[in-house]
C-alpha positions in Angstrom: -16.1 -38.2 -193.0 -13.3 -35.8 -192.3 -10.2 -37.6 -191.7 -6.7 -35.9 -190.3 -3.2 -38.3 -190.4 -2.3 -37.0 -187.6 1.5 -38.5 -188.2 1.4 -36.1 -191.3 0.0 -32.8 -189.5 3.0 -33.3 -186.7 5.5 -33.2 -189.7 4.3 -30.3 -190.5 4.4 -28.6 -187.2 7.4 -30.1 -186.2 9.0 -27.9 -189.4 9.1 -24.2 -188.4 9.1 -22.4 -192.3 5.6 -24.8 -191.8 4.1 -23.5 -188.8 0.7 -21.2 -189.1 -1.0 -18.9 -186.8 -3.1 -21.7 -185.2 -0.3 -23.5 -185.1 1.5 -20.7 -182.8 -1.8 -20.1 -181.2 -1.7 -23.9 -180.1 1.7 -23.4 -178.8 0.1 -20.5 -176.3 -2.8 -22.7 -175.8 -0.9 -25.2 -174.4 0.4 -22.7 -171.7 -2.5 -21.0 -171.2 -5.2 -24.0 -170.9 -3.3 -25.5 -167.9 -2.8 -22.4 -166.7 -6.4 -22.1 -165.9 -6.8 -24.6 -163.2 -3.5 -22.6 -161.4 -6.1 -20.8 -159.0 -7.5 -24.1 -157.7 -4.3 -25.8 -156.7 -2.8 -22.1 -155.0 -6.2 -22.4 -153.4 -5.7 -26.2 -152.1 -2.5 -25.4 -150.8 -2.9 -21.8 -149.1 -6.6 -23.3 -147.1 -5.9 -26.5 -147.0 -10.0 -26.9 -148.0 -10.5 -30.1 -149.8 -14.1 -29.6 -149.4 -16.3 -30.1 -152.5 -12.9 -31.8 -154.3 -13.4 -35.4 -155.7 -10.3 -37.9 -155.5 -11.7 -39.9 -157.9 -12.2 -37.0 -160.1 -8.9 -35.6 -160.1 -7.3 -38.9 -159.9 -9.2 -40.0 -163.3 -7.7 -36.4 -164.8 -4.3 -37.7 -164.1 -5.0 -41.4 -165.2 -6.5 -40.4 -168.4 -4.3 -38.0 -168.6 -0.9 -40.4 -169.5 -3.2 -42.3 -172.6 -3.8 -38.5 -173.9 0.0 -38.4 -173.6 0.8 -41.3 -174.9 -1.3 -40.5 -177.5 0.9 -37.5 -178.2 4.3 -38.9 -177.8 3.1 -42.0 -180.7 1.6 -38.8 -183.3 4.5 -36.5 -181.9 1.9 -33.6 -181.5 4.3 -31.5 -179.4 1.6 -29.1 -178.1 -0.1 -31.5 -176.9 2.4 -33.3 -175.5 3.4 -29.9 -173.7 -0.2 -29.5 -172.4 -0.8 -33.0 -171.4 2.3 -33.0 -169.3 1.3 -29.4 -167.6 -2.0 -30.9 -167.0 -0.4 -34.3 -165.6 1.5 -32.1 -162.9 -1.5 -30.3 -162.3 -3.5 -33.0 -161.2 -1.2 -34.5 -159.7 -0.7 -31.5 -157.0 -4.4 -31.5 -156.2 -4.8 -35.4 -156.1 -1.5 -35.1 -153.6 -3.5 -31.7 -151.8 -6.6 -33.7 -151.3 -4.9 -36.8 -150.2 -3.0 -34.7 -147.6 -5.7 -32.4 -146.1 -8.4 -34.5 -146.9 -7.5 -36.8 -144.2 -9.4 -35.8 -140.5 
């Protein structure tokens, strides 16, 4: 069984003579990845069409979301901390679009 200390691999991001190409490609990835769901919330808020959007969906993104942080924060995986918290704000906006224009 592969197993990764985690405390150990953020040490060694943290450290910049350390980093690697995936490690920079993680860094991008943590833009980029959020980045992707962009189109839906510009779409929420420019038709107001909630249609086919679950609030207990994105709601759960947001939820489980904060442990994925948290998870970050306690390993100090700074990428992921960075993309958790994009995601967070992403979910966030539609669970507030849906909750807005979902009401008739």
């Amino acid at each position: 069984m592969l197993y990764i200390n985690l405390h150990k691999l953020g040490k060694v991001i943290r450290s910049r003579k350390n980093r690697t190409n995936i490690d920079r490609a993680m860094m991008l990835a943590a833009f980029a990845h959020p980045a992707m769901a962009l189109p839906q919330v510009i779409q929420v808020y420019q038709t107001r069409d909630v249609g086919g959007l679950s609030l207990f969906t994105w709601l759960s993104f947001s939820i489980f979301g904060l442990l994925f942080l948290a998870y970050g924060f306690v390993h100090r995986l700074w990428p992921y901390i960075l993309m958790q918290c994009i995601w967070i704000t992403i979910n966030v906006s539609i669970v507030t679009g849906i909750v807005l224009y979902g009401i008739k």
